[in-house]
SETORSE-661652 format. One record per atom (N, C-alpha, C): x, y, z; atom name; residue in one letter. Coordinates in pm, whole numbers, plus 50000, padded with zeros to 5 digits. Last residue first. Layout:
SITE     x     y     z at aa
SITE     X     Y     Z CA  A
...
This chain:
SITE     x     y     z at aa
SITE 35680 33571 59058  N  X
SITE 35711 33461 59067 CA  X
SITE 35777 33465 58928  C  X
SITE 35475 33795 58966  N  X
SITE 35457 33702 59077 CA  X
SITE 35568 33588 58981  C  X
SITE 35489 34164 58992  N  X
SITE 35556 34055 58951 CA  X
SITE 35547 33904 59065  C  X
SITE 35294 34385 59012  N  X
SITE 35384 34321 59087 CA  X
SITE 35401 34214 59000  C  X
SITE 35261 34719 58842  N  X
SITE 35265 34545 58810 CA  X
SITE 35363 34496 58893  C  X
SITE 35065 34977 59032  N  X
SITE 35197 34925 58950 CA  X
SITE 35199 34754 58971  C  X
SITE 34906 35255 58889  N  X
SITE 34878 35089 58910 CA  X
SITE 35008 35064 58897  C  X
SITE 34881 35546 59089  N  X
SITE 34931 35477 58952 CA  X
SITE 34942 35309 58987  C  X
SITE 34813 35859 59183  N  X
SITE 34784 35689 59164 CA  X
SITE 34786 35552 59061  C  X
SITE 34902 36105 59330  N  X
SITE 35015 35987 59227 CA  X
SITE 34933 35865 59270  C  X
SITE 34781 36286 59444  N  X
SITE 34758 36287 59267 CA  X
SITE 34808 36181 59245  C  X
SITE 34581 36244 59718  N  X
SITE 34695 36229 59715 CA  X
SITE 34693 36232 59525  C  X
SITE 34346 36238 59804  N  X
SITE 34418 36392 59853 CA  X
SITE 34552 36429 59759  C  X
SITE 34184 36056 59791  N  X
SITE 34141 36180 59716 CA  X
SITE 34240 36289 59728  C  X
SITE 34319 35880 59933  N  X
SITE 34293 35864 59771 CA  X
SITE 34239 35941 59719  C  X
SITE 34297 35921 60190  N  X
SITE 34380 35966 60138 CA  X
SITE 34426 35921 59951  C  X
SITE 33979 35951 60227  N  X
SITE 34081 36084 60243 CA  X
SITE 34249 36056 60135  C  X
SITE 33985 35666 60209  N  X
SITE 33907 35736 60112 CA  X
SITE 33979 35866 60146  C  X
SITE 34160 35559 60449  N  X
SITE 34160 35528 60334 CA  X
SITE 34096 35629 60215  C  X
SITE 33964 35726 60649  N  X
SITE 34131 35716 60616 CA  X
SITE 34200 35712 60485  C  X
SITE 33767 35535 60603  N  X
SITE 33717 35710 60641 CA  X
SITE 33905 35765 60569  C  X
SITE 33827 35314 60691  N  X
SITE 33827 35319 60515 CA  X
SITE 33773 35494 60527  C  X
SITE 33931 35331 60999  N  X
SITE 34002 35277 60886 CA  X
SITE 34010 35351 60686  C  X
SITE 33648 35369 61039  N  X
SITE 33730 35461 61043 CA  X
SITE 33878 35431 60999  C  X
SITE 33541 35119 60978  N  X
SITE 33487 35217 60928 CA  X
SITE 33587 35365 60929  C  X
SITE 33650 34907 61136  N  X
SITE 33680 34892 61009 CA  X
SITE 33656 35017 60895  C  X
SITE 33549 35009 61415  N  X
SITE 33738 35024 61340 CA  X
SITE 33769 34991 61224  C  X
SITE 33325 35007 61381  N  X
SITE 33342 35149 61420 CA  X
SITE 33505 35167 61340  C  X
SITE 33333 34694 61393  N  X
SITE 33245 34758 61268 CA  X
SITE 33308 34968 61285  C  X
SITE 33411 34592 61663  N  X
SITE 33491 34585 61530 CA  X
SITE 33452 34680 61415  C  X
SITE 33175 34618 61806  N  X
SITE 33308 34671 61859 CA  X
SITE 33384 34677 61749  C  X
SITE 32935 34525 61649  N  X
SITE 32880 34636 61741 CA  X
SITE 33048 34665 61777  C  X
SITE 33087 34266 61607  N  X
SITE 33030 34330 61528 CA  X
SITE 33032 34464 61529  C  X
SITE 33018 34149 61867  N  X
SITE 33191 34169 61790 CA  X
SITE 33134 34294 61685  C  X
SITE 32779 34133 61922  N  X
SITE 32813 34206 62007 CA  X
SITE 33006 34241 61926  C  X
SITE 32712 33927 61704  N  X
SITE 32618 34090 61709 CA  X
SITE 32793 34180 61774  C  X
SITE 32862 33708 61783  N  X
SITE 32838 33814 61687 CA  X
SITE 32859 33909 61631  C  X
SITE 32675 33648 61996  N  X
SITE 32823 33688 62047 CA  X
SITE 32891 33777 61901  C  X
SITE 32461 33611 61925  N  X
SITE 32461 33709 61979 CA  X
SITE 32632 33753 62041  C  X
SITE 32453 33524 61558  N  X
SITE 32436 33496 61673 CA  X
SITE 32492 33622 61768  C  X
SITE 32284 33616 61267  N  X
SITE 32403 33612 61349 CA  X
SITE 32382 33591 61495  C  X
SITE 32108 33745 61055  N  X
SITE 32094 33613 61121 CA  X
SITE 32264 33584 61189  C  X
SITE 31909 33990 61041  N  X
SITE 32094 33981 61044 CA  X
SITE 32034 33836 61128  C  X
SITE 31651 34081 60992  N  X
SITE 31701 34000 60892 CA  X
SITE 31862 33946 60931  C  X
SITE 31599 34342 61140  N  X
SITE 31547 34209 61194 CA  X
SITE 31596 34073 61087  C  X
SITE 31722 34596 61221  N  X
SITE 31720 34486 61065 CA  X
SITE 31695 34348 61173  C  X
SITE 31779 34754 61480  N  X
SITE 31638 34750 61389 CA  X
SITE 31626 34651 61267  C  X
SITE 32021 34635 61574  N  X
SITE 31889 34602 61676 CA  X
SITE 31756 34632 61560  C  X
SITE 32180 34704 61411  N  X
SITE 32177 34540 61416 CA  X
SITE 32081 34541 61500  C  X
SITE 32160 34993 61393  N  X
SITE 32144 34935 61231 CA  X
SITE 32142 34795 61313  C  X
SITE 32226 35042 61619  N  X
SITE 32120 35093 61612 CA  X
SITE 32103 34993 61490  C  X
SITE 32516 34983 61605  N  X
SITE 32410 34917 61786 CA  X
SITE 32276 34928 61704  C  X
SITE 32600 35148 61437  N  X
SITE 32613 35035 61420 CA  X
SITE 32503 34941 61519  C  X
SITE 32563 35337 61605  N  X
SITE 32507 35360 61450 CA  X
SITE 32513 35162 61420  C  X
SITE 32761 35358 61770  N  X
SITE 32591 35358 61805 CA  X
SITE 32503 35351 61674  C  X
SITE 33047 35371 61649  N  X
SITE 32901 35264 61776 CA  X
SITE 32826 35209 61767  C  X
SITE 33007 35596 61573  N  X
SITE 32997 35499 61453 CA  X
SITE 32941 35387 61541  C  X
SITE 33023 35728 61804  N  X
SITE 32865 35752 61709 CA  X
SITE 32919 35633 61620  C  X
SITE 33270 35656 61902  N  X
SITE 33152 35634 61967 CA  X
SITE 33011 35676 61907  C  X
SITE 33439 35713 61715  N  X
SITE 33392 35540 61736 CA  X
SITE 33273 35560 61796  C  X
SITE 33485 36009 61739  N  X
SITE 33360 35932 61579 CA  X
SITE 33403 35769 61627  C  X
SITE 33548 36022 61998  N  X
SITE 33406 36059 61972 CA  X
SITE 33358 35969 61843  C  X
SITE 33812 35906 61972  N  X
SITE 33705 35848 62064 CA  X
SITE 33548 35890 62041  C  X
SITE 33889 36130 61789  N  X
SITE 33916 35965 61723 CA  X
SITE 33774 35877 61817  C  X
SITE 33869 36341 61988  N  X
SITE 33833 36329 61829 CA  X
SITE 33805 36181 61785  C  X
SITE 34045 36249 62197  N  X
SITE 33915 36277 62192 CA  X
SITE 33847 36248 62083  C  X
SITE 34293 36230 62022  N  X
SITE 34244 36131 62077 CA  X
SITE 34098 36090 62125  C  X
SITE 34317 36501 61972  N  X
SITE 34298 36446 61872 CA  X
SITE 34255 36274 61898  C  X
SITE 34356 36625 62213  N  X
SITE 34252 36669 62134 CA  X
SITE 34195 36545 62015  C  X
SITE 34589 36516 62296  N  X
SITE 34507 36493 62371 CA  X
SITE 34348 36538 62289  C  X
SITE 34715 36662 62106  N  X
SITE 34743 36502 62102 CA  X
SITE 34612 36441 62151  C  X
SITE 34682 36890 62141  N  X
SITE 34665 36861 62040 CA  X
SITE 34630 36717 62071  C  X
SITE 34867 36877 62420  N  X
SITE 34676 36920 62390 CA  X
SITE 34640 36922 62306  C  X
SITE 35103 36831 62349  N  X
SITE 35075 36752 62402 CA  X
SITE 34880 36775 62429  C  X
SITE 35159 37007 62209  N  X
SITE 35199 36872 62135 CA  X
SITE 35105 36845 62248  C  X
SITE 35189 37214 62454  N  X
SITE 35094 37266 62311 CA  X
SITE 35068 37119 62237  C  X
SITE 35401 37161 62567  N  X
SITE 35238 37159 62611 CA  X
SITE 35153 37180 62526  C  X
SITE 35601 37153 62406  N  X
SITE 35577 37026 62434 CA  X
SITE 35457 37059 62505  C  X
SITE 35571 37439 62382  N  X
SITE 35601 37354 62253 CA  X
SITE 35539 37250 62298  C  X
SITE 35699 37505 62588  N  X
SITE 35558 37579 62525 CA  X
SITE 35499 37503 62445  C  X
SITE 35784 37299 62781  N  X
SITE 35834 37404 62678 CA  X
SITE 35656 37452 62635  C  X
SITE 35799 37195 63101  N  X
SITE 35785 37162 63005 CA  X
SITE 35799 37308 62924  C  X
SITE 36051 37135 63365  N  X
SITE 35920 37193 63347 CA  X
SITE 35929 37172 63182  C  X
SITE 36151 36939 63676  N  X
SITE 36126 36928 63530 CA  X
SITE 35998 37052 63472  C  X
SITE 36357 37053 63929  N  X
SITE 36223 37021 63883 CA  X
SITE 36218 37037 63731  C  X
């Protein structure tokens, strides 16, 4: 019989923690989002839309949540010149 390490149960309730985590802030960014396109009576978008919108908008947000952490965390920001062509 297979048994696991201390180690690998421990990795593995973190993991499980951190998945929670991730699932909770979509599910208020969600609803934040559900809430901001049902009260602005001005969003002229159709209802298929809305409803992309209301699923996509949580992943673009926690994306730039990411993004902004790691431009504050990190010292080496330095512009560098790509060369086109």
């Amino acid at each position: 019989m297979y048994y696991l390490s201390v180690n690998q149960l421990l990795a593995y309730k973190f993991f499980g923690q951190f998945l929670f985590l991730i699932f909770i802030c979509y599910m208020v960014l969600l609803i934040a989002t559900m809430i901001m396109i049902i009260r602005e009576k001005k969003i002229d978008l159709s209802m298929s839309s809305k409803i992309k919108a209301i699923f996509f908008n949580p992943i673009f947000l926690i994306s730039y949540v990411y993004c902004a952490i790691m431009a504050l965390t990190h010292k080496n920001l330095d512009w560098k010149k790509i060369n086109h062509g």
